[in-house]
Structure formats: C-alpha cells, structure tokens
N, CA, C and O of each residue as an XYZ file, in Angstrom:
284
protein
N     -15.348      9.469     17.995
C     -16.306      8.419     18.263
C     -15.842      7.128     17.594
O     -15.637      6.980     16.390
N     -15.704      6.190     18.588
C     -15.397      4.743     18.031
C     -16.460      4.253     17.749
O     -17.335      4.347     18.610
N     -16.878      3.380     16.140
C     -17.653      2.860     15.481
C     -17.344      1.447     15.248
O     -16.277      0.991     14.837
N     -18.763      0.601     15.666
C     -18.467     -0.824     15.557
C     -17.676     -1.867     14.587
O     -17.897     -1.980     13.382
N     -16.744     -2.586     15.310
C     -16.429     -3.168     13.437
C     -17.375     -3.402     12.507
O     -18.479     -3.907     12.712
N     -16.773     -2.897     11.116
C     -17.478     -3.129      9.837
C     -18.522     -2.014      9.851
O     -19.390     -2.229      9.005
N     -18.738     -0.712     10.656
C     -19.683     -0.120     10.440
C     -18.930      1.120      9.905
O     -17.892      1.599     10.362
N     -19.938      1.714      8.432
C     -19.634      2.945      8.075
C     -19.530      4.417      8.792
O     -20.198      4.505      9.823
N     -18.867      5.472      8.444
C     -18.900      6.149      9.320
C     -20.479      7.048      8.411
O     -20.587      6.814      7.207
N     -21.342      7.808      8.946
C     -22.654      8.142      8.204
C     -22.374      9.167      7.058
O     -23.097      9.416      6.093
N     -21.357      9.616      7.332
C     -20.827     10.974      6.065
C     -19.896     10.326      5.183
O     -19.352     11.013      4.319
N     -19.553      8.710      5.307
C     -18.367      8.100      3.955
C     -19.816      7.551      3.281
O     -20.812      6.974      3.718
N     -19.405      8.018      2.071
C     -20.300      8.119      0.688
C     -19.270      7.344     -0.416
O     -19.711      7.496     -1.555
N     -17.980      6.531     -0.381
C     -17.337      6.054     -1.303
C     -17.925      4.986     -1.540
O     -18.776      4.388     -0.881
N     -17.371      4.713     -2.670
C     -17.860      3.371     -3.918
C     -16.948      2.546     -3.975
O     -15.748      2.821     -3.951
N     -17.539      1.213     -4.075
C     -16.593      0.335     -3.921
C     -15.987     -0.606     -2.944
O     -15.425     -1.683     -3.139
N     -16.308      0.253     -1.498
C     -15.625     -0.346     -0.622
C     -17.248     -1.303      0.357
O     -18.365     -0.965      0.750
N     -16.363     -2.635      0.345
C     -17.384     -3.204      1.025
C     -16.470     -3.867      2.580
O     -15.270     -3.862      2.858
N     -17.433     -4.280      3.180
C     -16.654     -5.273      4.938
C     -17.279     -6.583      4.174
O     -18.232     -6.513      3.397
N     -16.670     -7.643      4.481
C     -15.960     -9.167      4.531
C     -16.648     -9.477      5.704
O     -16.362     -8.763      6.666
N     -17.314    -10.177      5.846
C     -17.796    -10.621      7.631
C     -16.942    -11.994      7.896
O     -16.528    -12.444      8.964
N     -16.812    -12.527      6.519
C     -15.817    -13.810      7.104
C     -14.570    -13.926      7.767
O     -14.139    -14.715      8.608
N     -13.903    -12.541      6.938
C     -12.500    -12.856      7.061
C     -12.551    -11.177      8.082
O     -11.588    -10.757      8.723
N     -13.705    -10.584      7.993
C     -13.820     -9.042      8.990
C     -12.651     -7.976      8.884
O     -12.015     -7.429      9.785
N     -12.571     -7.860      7.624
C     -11.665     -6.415      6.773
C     -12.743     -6.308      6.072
O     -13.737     -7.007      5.874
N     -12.150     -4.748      5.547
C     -12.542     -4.297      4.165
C     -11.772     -4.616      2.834
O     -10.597     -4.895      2.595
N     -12.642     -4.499      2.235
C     -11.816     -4.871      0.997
C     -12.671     -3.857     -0.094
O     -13.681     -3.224      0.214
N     -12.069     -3.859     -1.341
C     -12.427     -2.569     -2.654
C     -12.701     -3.701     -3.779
O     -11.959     -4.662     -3.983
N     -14.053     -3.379     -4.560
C     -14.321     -4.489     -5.480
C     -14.792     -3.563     -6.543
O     -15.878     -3.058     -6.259
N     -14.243     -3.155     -7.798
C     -14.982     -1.976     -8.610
C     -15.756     -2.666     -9.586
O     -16.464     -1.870    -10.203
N     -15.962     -4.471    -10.156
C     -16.758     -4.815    -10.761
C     -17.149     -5.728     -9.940
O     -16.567     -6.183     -8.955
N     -18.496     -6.067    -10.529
C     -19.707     -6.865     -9.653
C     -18.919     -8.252     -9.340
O     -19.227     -8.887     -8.332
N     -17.635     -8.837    -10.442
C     -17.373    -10.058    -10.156
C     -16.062    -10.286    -10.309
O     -15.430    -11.342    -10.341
N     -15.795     -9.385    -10.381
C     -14.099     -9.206    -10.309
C     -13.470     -9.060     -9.264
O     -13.999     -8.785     -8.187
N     -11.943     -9.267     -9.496
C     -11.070     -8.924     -8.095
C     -11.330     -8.013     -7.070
O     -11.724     -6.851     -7.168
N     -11.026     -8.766     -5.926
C     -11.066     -7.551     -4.996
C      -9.726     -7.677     -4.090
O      -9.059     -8.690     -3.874
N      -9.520     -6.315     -3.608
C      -8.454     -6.169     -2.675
C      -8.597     -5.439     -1.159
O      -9.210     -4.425     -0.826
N      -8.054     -6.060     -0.648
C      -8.438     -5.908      0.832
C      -7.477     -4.433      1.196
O      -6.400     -4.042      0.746
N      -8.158     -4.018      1.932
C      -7.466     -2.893      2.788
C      -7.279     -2.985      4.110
O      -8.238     -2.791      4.856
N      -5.936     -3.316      4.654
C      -5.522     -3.981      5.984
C      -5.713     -2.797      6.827
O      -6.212     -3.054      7.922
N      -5.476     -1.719      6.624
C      -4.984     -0.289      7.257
C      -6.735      0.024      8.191
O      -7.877     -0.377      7.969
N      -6.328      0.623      8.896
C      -7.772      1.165     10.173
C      -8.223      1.918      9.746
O      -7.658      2.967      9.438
N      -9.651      1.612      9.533
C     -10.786      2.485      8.671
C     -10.946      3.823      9.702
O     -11.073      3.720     10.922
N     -10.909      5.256      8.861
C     -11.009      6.250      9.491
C      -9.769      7.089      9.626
O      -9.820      8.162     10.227
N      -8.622      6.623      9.071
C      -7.187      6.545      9.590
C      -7.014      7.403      7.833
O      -7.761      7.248      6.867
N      -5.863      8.220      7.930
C      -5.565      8.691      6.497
C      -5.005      7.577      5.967
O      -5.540      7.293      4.895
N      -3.722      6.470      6.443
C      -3.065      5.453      5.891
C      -4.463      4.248      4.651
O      -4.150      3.583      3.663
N      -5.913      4.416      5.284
C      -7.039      3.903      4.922
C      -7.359      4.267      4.171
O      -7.792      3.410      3.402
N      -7.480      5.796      3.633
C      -7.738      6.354      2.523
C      -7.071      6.058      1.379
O      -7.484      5.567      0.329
N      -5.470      6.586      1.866
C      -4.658      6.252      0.374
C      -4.697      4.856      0.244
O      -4.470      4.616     -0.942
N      -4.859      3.887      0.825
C      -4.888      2.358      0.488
C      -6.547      1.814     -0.346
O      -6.991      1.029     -1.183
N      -6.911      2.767      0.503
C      -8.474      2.868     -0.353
C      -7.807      3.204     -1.701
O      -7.363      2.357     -2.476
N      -7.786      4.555     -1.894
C      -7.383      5.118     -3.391
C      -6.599      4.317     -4.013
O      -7.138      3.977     -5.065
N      -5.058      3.604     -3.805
C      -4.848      2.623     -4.313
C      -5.257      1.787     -4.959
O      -4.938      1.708     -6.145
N      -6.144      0.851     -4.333
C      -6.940     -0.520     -4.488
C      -7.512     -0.034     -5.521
O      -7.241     -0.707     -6.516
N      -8.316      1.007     -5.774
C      -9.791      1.922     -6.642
C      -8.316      1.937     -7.851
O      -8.328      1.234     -8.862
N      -7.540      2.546     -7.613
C      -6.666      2.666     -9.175
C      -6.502      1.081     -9.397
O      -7.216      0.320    -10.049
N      -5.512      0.860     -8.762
C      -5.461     -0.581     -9.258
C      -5.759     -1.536     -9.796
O      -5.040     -2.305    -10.436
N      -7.630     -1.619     -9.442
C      -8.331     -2.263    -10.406
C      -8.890     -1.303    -11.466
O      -9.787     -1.589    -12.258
N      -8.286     -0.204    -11.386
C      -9.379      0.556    -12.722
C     -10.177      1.244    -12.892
O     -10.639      1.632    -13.965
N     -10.535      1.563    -11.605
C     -11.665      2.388    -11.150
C     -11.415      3.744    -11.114
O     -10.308      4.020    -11.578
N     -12.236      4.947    -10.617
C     -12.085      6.019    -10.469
C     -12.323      6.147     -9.176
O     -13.072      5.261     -8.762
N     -11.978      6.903     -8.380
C     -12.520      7.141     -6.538
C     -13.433      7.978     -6.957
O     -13.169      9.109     -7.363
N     -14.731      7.424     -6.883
C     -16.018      8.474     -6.705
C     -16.871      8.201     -5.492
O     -16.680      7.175     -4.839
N     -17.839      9.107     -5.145
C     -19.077      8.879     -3.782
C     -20.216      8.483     -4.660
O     -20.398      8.731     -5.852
N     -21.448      7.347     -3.218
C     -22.307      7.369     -4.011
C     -23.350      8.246     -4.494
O     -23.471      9.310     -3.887
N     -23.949      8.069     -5.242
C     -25.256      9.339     -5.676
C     -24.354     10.310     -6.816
O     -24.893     11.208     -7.462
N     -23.502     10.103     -6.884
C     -22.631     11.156     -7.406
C     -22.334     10.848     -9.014
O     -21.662      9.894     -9.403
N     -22.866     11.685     -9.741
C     -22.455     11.326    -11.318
C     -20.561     11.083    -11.585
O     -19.862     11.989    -11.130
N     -19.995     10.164    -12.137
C     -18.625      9.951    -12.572
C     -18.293     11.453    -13.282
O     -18.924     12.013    -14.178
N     -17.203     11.863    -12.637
C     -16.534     13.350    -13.724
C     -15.954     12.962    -15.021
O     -15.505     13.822    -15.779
C-alpha cells in the first residue's frame, strides 16, 4: 500500500523522526532544538531505516519507539 507523502505508516512507532512540509523530506531531530538531519532515502524502504538509525546515532540518541521506556 502506497501512503501519502509525509504520512506515517500506522505500526512505525519511532522517535525522533519528523516530515519537513517546506522542504517535504524527513528528517531525525533527538533534541527539542538541536540539529537535525534529513533522511533522503524512501520511507518504508530498508536503505530508510539504516539512514534513520544513522542520523539517531549521530546525534546521540538511542533508536527507541514511542510509549516505550529507554533500555
């Protein structure tokens, strides 16, 4: 099933990742006012994930879902 740009798929529960309506990517922001980095790669796609996971190390973060206590 193809999903509209910028729309989540209903079972991705990750943190961090928000859509850009200006520039219409995603991008990964792990503090409220800090850097963020865009993820060029096609949401849904494995290449999306590890670029996800990337971005989440990169700035420092941990890859967690929401609702989910940090391990």
């Amino acid at each position: 099933m193809e999903l509209p740009e910028g729309a989540r798929a209903p079972d991705d529960a990750r943190m961090y990742l928000s859509w850009d309506r200006t520039k219409r990517r995603w991008y990964v922001r792990v503090d409220r006012k800090g850097r963020k980095i865009a993820v060029r790669e096609k949401y849904g796609t494995p290449a999306f994930d590890d670029a996800y996971d990337a971005a989440v190390s990169g700035l420092g973060g941990q890859p967690r879902l929401t609702g989910l206590p940090p391990r």
